[in-house]
C-alpha positions as CSV (number, residue, x, y, z in Angstrom):
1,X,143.5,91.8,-170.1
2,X,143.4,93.6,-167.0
3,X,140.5,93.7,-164.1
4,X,141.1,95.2,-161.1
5,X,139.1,94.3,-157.6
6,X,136.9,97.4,-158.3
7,X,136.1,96.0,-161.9
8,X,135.3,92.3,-160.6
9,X,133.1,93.8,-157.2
10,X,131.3,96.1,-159.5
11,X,130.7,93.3,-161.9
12,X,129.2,91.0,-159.3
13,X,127.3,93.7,-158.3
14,X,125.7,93.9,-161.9
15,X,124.2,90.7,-161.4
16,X,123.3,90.1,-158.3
17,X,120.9,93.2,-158.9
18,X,120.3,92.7,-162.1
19,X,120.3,96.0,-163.3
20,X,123.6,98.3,-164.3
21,X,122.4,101.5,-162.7
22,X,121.6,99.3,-159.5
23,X,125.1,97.4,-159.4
24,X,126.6,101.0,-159.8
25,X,124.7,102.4,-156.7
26,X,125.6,99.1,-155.0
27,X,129.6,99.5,-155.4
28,X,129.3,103.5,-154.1
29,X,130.0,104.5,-158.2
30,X,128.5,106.9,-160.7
31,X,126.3,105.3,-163.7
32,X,128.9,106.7,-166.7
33,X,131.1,105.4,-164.2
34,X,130.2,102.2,-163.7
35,X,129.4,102.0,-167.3
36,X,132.7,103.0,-168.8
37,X,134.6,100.3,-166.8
38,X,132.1,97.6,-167.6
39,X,132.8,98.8,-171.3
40,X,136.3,98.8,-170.9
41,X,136.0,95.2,-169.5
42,X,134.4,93.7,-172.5
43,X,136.5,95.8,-174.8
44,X,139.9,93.7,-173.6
45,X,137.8,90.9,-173.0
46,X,136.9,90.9,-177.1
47,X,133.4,89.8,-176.1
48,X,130.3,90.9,-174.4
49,X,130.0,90.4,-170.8
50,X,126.2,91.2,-170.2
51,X,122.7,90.6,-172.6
52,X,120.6,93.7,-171.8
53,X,116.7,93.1,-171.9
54,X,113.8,94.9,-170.7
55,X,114.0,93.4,-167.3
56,X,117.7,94.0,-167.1
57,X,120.8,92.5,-167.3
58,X,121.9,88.7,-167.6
59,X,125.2,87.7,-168.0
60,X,126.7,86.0,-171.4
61,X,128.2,82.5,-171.0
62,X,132.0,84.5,-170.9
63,X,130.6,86.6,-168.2
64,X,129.4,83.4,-166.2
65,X,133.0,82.6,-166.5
66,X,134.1,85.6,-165.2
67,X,131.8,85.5,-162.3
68,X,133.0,82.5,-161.3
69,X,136.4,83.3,-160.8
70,X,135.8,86.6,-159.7
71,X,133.7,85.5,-156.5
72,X,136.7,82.8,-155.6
73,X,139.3,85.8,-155.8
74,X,136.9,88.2,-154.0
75,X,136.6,85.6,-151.5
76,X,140.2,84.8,-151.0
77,X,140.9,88.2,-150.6
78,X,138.0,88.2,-147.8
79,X,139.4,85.1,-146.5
80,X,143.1,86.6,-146.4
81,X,141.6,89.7,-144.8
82,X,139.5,87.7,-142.0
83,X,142.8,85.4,-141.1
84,X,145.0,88.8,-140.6
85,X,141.9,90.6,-138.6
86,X,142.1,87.6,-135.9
87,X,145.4,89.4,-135.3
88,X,143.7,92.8,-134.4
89,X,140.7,93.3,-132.0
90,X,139.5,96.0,-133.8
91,X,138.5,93.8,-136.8
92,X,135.0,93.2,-137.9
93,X,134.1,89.9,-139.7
94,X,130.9,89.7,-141.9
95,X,129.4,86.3,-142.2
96,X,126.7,86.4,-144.9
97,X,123.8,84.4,-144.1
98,X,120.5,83.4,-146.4
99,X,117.5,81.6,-144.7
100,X,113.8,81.3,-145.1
101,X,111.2,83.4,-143.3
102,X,110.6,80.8,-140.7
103,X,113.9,80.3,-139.9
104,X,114.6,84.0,-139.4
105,X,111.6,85.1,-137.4
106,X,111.3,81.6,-135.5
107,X,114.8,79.5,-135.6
108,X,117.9,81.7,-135.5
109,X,116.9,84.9,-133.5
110,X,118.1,82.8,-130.2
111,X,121.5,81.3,-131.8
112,X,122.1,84.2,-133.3
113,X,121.9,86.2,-130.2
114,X,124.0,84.0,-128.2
115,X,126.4,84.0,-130.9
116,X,126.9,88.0,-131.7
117,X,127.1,88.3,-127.1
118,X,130.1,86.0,-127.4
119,X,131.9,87.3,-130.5
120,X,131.5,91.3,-130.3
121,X,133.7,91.6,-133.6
122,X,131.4,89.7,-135.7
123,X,129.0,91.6,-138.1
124,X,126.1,88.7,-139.2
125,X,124.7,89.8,-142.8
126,X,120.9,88.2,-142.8
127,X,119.1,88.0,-146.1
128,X,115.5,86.7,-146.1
129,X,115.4,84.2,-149.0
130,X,113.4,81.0,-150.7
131,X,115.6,77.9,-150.4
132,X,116.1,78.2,-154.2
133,X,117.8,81.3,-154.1
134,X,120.0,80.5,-150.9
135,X,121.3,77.3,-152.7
136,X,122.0,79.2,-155.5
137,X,124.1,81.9,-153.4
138,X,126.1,79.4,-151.3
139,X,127.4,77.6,-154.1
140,X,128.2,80.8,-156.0
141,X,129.8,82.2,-152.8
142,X,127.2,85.1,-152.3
143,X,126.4,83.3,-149.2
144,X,129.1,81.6,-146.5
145,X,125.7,79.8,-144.9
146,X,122.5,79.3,-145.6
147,X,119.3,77.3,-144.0
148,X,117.1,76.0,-146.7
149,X,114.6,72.5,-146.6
150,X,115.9,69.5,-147.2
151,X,112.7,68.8,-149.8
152,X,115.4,71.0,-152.3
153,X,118.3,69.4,-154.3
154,X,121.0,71.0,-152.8
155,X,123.9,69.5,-154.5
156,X,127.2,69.3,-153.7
157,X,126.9,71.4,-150.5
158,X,127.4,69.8,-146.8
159,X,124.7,70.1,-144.6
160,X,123.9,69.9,-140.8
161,X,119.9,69.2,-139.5
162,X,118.7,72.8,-138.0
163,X,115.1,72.5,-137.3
164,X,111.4,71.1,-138.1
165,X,109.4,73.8,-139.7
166,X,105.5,73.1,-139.3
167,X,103.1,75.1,-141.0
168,X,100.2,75.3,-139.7
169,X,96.6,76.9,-140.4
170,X,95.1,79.0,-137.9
171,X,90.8,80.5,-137.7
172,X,88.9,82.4,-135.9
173,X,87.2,80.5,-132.9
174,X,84.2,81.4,-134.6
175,X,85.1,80.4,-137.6
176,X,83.1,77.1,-139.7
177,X,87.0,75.5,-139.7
178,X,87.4,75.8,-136.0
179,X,86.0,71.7,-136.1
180,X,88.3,70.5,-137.9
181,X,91.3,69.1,-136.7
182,X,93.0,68.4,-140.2
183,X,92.6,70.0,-143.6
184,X,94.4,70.1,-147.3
185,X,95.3,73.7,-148.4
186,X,93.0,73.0,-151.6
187,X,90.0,72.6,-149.3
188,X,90.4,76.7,-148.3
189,X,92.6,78.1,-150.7
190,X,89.2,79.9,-152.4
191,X,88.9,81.2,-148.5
192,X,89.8,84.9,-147.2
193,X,93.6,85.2,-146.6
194,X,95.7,87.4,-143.8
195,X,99.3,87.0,-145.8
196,X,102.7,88.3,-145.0
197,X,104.4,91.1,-146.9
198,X,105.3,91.2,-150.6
199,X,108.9,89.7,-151.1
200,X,108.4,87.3,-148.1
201,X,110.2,84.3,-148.9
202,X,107.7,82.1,-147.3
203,X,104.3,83.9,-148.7
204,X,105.7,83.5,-152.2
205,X,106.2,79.6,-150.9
206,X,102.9,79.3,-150.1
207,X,102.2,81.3,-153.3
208,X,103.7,78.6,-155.1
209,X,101.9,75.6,-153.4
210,X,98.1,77.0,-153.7
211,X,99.4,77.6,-157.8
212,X,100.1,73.9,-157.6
213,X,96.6,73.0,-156.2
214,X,95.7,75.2,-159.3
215,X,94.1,78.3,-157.0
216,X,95.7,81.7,-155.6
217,X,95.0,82.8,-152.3
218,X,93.0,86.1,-152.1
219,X,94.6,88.5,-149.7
220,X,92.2,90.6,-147.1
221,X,95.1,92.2,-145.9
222,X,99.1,92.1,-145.7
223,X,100.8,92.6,-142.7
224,X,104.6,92.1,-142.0
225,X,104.7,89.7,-138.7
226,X,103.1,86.0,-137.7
227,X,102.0,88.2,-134.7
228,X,99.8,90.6,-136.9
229,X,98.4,87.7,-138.7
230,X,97.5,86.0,-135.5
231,X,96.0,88.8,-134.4
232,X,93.7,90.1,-137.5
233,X,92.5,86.4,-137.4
234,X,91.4,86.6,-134.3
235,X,89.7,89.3,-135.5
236,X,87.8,87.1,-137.8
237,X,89.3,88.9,-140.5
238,X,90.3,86.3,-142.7
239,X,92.0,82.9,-142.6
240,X,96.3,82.6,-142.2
241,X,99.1,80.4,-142.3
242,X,101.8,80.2,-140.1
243,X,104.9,78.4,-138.5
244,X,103.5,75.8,-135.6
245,X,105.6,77.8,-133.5
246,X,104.2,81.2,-134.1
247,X,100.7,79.4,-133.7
248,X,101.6,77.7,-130.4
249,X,102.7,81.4,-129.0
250,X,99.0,82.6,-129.6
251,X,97.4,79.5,-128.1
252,X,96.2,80.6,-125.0
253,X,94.4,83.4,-127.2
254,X,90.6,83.2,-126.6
255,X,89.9,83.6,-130.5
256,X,92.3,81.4,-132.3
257,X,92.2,78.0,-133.3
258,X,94.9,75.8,-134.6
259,X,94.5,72.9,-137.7
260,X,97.1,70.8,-138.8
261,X,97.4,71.3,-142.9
262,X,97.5,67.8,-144.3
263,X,99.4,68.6,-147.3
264,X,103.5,67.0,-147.4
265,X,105.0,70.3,-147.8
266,X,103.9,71.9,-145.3
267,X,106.6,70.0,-142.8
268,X,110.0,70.7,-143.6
269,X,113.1,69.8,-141.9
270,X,115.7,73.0,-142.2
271,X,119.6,72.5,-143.0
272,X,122.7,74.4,-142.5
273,X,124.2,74.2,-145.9
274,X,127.9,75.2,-146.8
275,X,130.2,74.7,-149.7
276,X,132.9,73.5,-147.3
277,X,133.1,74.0,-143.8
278,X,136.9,73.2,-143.7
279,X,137.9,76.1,-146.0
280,X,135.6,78.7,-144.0
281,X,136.8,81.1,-141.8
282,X,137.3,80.6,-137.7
283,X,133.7,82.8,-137.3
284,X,132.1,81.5,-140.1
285,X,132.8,77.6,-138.8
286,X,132.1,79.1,-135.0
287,X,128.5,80.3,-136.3
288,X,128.0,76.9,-138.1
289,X,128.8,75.1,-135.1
290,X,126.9,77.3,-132.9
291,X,123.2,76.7,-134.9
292,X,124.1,72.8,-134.8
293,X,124.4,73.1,-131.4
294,X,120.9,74.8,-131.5
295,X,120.0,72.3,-132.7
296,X,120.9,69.5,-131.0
297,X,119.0,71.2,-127.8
């Protein structure tokens, strides 16, 4: 049985996209490529590796297996790489790093920032994710750090307090709702939405809580930023939920007002989470350090 580095990469790359034509494009290889070496895998593996479907590609229990041990040798070869760079100024380091919309738009930009100034050889690979799926990827080693809420089982992974995310609901000044102080989210699900983006990590949250309150929100318009949203419903063009942070920026806007959403998850305190922050690398511990700082002030 023999896989090389290209055969375990390309592999990984299979199913973290889900899709064989994908995970070929992904490791820079042709699809008869790609598909001859995945079929000369599970030939002198003696067993399939993948279960295609009509959404894709899932991996068999022996290619779970294989998985496993092919992200801790692809990451002790990363590791082995990033201790010789520190011997040569020329050497980049990636540090891979999944987080929630809030905490990318409203948490990290600053850290981050101060961070990249004072280490000019660091590359910082930023993935917006739900706190599922960063979980998931730091304890498979797709991820070196993550920032996720602390209302998620997180298992065996070490974590560090980052931030308080509020979420908050904001009107038009002219809006019936600009009285109220408080509300629940089932109170004005059934109202006109301003949402972020499809594949926003925090508007399929949200998504997920009105589901619970056994509604879906009805989307006037989609827009990319907090800043958009703040500024269509000031507009009066529909109703929007954002950070308290994002909110708080707009306050001295004439048309928006600001109410406090009653409901329990819509405070969550955000976590540096790690598999072990012992066995990371010098830049990956430096960056982990760095956003506790952050914290602290």
């Amino acid at each position: 049985m023999r896989f090389d580095l290209i055969d375990l990469r390309l592999f990984l790359f299979i199913l973290e996209t889900g899709s064989i034509t994908h995970g070929a494009a992904q490791a820079n290889m042709s699809l008869p490529s790609a598909s001859a070496r995945l079929r000369g895998m599970e030939e002198a593996l003696g067993l399939p590796l993948l279960e295609r479907g009509r959404r894709g590609v899932e991996s068999t229990p022996a290619g779970d297996t294989l998985a496993h041990h092919a992200r801790l040798v692809l990451s002790q070869i990363e590791r082995m790489q990033g201790e010789l760079g520190e011997h040569s100024e020329a050497r980049r380091t990636r540090v891979r790093v999944w987080a929630n919309t809030a905490a990318i738009t409203e948490f990290l930009p600053r850290p981050l920032a101060g961070f990249l100034r004072l280490n000019p050889n660091v590359h910082i690979d930023l993935k917006e994710r739900q706190s599922t799926e960063t979980v998931k990827a730091v304890l498979n080693g797709s991820a070196e750090i993550g920032i996720v809420s602390d209302a998620l089982e997180h298992g065996t992974l070490q974590t560090f307090p980052f931030a308080t995310d509020k979420l908050v609901l904001i009107v038009a000044r002219d809006h019936a709702l600009s009285g109220r102080r408080r509300v629940a989210l089932r109170d004005v699900v059934k109202e006109d939405f301003i949402g972020l983006s499809a594949g926003s990590a925090l508007q399929d949250y949200l998504g997920e809580q009105a589901l619970f309150a056994g509604q879906q929100f009805y989307f006037r318009a989609r827009v990319r930023t907090f800043e958009n949203i703040c500024c269509m419903v000031e507009q009066g063009a529909g109703l929007g939920i954002v950070p308290a942070t994002a909110a708080k920026r707009h306050r001295g806007t004439p048309g928006v007002h600001t109410v406090e959403l009653t409901d329990r998850w819509a405070t969550r305190q955000l976590l540096i989470c790690v598999r072990d922050l012992e066995a990371l690398q010098r830049p990956e511990r430096a960056l982990v350090e760095e956003l506790v700082a952050a914290s602290d002030a």
